[in-house]
N, C-alpha and C positions, 0 to 999 in steps of 0.2 A: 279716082283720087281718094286718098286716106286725108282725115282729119282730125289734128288733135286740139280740143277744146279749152279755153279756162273758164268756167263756169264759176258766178260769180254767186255767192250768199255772205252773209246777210246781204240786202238791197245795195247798192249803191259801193260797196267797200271795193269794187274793185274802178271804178269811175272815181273813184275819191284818193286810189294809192295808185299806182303805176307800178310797185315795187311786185307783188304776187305774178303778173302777167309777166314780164319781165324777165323775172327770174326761174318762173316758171318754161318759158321756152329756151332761154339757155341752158337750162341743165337739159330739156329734153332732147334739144340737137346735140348738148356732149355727149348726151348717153347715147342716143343712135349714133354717131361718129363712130364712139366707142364701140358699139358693138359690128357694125356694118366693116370698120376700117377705113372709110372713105365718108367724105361731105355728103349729106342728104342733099337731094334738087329740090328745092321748095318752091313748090304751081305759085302759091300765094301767101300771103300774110298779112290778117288780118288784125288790127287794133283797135278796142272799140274807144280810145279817148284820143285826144286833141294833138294833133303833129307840135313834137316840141320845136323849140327855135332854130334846131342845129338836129336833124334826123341824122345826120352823118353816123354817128355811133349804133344805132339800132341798124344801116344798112351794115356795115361792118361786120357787126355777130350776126345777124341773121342770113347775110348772105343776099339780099336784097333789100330795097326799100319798101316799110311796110304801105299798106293802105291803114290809114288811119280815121278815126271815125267811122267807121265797117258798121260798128250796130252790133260787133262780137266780137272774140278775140280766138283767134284758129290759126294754125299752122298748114299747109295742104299740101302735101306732096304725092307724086305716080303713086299706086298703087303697087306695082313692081317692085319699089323700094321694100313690100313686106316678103319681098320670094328672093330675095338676095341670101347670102349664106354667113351665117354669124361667124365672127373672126376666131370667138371663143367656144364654139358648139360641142357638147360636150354629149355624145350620143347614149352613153350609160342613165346622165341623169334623165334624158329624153326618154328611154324606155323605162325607167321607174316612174317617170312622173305620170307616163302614158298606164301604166299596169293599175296606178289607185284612181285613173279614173272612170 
């Protein structure tokens, strides 16, 4: 299982906005969308503040219902998902980028 985290500084700013977590993981499952061609399978989803009144909308874009009040805020999907083949793979840049390192 692959995890992607939103770590939170200063103390408390992400317990206090909802907006960084948020927005945070919808752009990252468009941009995997985006790159993969297909929906990510997501194991789990974790939010570390308070289920709103109406979850409906966070299962929607996310694709499941989160777990909320987790203790963190994570995305978790297979691991498999990172040996998938980019839609856009561009094999030139791949070996420049590999040559300066």
């Amino acid at each position: 299982t692959v995890e992607l985290q939103v770590v939170e500084a200063p103390r408390n700013f992400i317990r206090d906005n909802r907006h960084p977590v948020e927005s945070s993981f919808s752009a990252c499952l468009s941009l995997l969308h985006v790159m993969a061609g297909k929906p990510i399978p997501l194991r789990d989803v974790a939010i570390d503040y308070a289920e709103p009144a109406d979850p409906r909308e966070h299962t929607r874009i996310l694709g499941r219902k989160p777990r909320f009040e987790a203790g963190r805020n994570a995305l978790s999907f297979p691991e498999e998902v990172l040996r998938w083949p980019l839609r856009h793979a561009n094999a030139s840049l791949v070996q420049t980028l590999e040559e300066q390192m």
